[in-house]
N, C-alpha and C positions, 0 to 999 in steps of 0.2 A: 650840426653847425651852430645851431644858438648855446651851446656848451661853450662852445668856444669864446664867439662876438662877447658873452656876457659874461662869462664866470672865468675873465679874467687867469687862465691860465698860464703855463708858465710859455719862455721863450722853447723854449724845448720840447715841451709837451706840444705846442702848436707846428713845427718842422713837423717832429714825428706824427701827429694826426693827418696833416696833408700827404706827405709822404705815403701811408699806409691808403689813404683816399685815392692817390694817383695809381699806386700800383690796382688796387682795389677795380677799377675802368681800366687799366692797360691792355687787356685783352681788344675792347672796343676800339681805343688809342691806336693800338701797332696792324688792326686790320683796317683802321678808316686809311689809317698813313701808307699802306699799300696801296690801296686805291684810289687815292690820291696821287699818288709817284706815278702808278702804271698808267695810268686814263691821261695825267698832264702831262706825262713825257710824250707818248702817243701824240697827245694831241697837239703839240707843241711842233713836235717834229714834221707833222700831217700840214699845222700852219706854216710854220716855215721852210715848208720843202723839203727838209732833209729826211724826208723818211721814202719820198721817191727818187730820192740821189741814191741813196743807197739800192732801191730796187732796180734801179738805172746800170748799179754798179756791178749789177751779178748776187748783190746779198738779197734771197730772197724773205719773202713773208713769212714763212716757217722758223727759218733760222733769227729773223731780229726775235721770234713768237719764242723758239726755246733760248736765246741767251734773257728773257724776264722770266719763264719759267722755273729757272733755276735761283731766283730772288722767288719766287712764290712757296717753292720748296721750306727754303731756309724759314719764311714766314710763317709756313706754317709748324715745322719745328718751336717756332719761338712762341704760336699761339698756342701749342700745347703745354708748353712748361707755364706759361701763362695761366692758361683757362685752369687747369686740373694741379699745382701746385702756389705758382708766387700770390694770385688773384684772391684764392679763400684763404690762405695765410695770413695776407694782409689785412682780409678782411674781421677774421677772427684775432690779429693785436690790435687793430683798432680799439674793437668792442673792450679788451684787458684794458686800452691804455682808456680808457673812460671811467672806466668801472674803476679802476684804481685810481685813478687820479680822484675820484668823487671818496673813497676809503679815505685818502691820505687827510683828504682834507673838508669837511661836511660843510662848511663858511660858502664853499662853491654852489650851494644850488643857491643863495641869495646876493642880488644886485640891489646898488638904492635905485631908492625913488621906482619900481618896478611889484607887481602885480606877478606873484609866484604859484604855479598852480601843480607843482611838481610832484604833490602830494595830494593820497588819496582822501577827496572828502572835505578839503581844506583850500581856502583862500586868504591866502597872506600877504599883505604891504609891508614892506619897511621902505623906511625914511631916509636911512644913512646905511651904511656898513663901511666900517673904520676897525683896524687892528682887530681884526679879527671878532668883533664885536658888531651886535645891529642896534641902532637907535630907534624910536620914536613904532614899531612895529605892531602890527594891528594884523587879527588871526580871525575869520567869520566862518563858522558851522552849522550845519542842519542839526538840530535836535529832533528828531519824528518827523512829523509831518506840518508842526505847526510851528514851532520855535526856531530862531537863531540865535545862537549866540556868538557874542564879538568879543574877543580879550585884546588890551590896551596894555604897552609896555613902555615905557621910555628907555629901557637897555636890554637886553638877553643876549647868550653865549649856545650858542649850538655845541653837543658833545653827543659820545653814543655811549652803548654799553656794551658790558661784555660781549654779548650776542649778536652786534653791531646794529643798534634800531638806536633812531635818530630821539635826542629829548633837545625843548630850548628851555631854560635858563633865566625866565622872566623876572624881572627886577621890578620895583615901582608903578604899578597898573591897577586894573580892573577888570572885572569879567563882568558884562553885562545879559542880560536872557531877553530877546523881546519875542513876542505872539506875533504872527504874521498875520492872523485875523483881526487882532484887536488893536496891532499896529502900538504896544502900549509896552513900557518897560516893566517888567515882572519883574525881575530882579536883577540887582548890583551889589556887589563885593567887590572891597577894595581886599588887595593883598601887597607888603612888601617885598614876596618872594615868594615862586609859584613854578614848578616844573609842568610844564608839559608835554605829551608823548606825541611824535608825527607820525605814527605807526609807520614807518618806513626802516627799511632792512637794508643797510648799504654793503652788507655780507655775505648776501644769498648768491650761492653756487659759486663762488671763487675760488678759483680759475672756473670763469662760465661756460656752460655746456655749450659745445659745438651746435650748431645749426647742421642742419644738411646743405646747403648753400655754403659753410664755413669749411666744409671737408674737402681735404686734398685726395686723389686719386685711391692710394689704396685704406684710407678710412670710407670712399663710398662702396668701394670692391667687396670691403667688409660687411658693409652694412647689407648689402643688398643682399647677404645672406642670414643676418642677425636681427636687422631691424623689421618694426612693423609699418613703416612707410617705404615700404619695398618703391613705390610707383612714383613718389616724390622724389627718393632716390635717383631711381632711371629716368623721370624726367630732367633730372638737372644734369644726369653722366651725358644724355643726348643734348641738350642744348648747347653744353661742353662742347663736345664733339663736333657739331653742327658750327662751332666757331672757331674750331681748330679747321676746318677744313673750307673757312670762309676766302680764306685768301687763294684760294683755288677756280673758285668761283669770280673772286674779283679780279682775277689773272686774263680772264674769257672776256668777264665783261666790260674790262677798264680796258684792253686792247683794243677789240672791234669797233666798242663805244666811242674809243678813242681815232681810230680812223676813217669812223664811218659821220661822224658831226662834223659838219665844217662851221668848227669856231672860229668867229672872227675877231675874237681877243679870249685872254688871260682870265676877264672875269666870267665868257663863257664857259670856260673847259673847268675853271672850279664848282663853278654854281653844277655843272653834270655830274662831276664826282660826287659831291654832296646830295642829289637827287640819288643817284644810285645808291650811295651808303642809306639813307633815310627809308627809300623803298627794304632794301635788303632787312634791314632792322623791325620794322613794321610786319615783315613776311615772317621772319623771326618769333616776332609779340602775335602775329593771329593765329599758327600754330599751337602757342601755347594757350592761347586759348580757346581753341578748339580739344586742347587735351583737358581743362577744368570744365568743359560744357560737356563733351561726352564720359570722361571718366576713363578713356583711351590710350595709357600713355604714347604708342607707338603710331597714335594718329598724327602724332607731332613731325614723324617721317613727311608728313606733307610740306614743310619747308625748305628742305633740299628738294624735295620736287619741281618745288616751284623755279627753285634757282634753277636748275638743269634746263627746263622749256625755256625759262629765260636767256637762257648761256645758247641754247640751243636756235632759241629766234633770233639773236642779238647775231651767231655767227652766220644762220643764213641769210639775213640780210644784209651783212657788210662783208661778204666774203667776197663778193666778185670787186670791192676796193680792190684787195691783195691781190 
C-alpha cells in the first residue's frame, strides 16, 4: 500500500493493483455476503412476520431451508473457482505488477521531503524529487562498529545496470566519516561527481517465483508430489477447501441463527451476521495455528469440527422455532 500513497504511480497501475487486491480477498467477500443475505433475510422475514405467513400457508420449514440451499450450492461453486484459481492468480499479478512497475521505473522508491529506508543498510533523505531527478539528498551508513558515514548531494539521478542493481548519480557534495565514540569528524571529501552503489537488485527472479499461497490448484496437485514443503502445501490445499465449503456451514448457521434471535431491528440482525463471520474466521486462524504449534498438518481438520457442533447446536436449539 505505501508503494502506492507515495511513489506516485500511474492511473492505471493504481485500478489494476486494487483490482488484483479485491479479487485477492474475494473468497472472504462472497462467503461473508452469503451470510450476510441468508441470516438478514431470515431474519427480517422472522421480524416482519412473513416467514410464519408462509408456514401458516402450508410452505413448510424444510422447503423455504432447500429453495436457500440451492443459493449455498451455487456459493459454493463460486468459492472454489475463487479459493483455488482467480484468488492466487490475483494474488501472484499483483506481486509482477510491483516488481515491474519498480523495473520500469527506479525514480519510484524516492518521494520528497521523506526518510527512505528501502534499502539494505542505508538511510536516505531527499529534499525534492522533480523530472525525474532528486535535489538536496543526504545517504548515512555504518562503517564497522564505530564509524558513520553521511554523503551530501545537491542533485543525483537513479539508473541500474546491466544486471539490474540500482547506482545514484551524485553531482556537487561531500562525504563525510565521523567516530561514534569520539563524536568527531575524521574525515571530508568533497567530490563533483561520485557514483554510488544501493546494492539492490530490481531484477531478481523476473517473472517472480510463485509462493505456495500464489499457486492455483493443479500447480499445488503438483507440488505435493515434487516439492519439499509437502505440509505447507496441504496446509493451504485444506484451508482452500475448508473455504470452499464455508458457505455450507453459513447456510445452517445463518438460517436457524436467523430464526431463532428475535431482532428487534435492522442493526441487530447485522451486528449477528458479522459475530458469526468473525467467530467463523477466528476458528479458521486457531486451527492453523494449532497446525504451526504441533507440526500436524491434518490437525487443521479441527476447524470444520468445530463448525459442524456449531451447526449442530445452533440447529438444536432453534429447531422446535420451525
Amino acid at each position: 500500500m505505501d508503494l502506492i500513497i507515495n511513489h506516485f504511480f500511474t492511473f492505471v497501475t493504481v485500478v489494476k493493483f486494487f483490482l488484483f487486491s479485491f479479487l485477492e480477498v474475494s473468497p472472504d467477500i462472497f462467503s461473508l455476503s452469503f451470510l450476510a443475505a441468508i441470516s438478514g433475510t431470515i431474519a427480517r422475514m422472522n421480524l416482519e412476520r412473513e416467514y410464519w405467513i408462509f408456514l401458516i400457508s402450508g410452505l413448510s420449514s424444510r422447503q423455504i431451508f432447500n429453495c436457500f440451499s440451492i443459493f449455498a450450492l451455487l456459493f459454493m461453486a463460486l468459492e472454489f473457482l475463487l479459493c483455488f484459481f482467480v484468488s492466487p492468480v490475483a494474488m501472484y499479478e499483483r506481486k509482477m505488477l510491483l516488481n515491474q512497475a519498480r523495473m520500469d521505473a527506479p525514480i519510484k522508491f524516492f518521494r520528497s521531503n521523506s526518510l527512505i529506508r528501502d534499502f539494505p543498510g542505508l538511510t536516505i533523505y531527499v529534499e525534492k524529487v522533480k523530472n525525474a531527478e532528486l535535489f538536496d539528498i543526504t545517504i548515512s551508513y555504518r562503517e564497522g562498529s564505530d564509524l558513520v558515514c553521511k554523503i551530501f548531494a545537491q542533485k543525483a539521478k537513479v539508473f541500474t545496470d546491466k544486471q539490474g542493481y540500482l547506482f545514484l548519480s551524485l553531482e556537487k557534495g561531500f562525504i563525510e566519516t565521523y567516530s561514534i565514540k569520539k563524536t568527531d569528524i575524521m574525515l571530508k571529501v568533497k567530490f563533483d561527481f561520485y557514483v554510488f552503489s544501493l546494492h539492490y537488485r530490481t531484477m531478481v527472479n523476473f517473472p517472480p517465483i510463485r509462493k505456495i499461497k500464489e499457486m492455483t490448484l493443479p500447480l499445488l496437485v503438483d507440488s505435493m508430489f515434487s516439492s519439499f514443503e509437502k505440509k505447507e502445501v496441504l496446509l493451504i490445499t485444506i484451508k482452500r477447501l475448508i473455504f470452499t465449503i464455508l458457505p455450507l456451514f453459513y447456510l445452517f448457521l445463518g438460517f436457524y441463527a436467523g430464526i431463532g434471535i428475535k431482532a428487534s431491528g435492522y442493526f441487530q440482525i447485522l451486528g449477528t451476521g458479522l459475530l458469526i463471520g468473525l467467530a467463523s474466521y477466528f476458528v479458521i486462524l486457531f486451527g492453523e495455528a494449532l497446525v504451526y504449534k504441533t507440526g500436524n498438518v491434518f490437525i487443521f481438520l479441527v476447524s470444520p469440527l468445530i463448525f459442524i457442533l456449531a451447526t449442530v447446536f445452533i440447529r438444536r436449539k432453534y429447531l422446535h422455532v420451525t
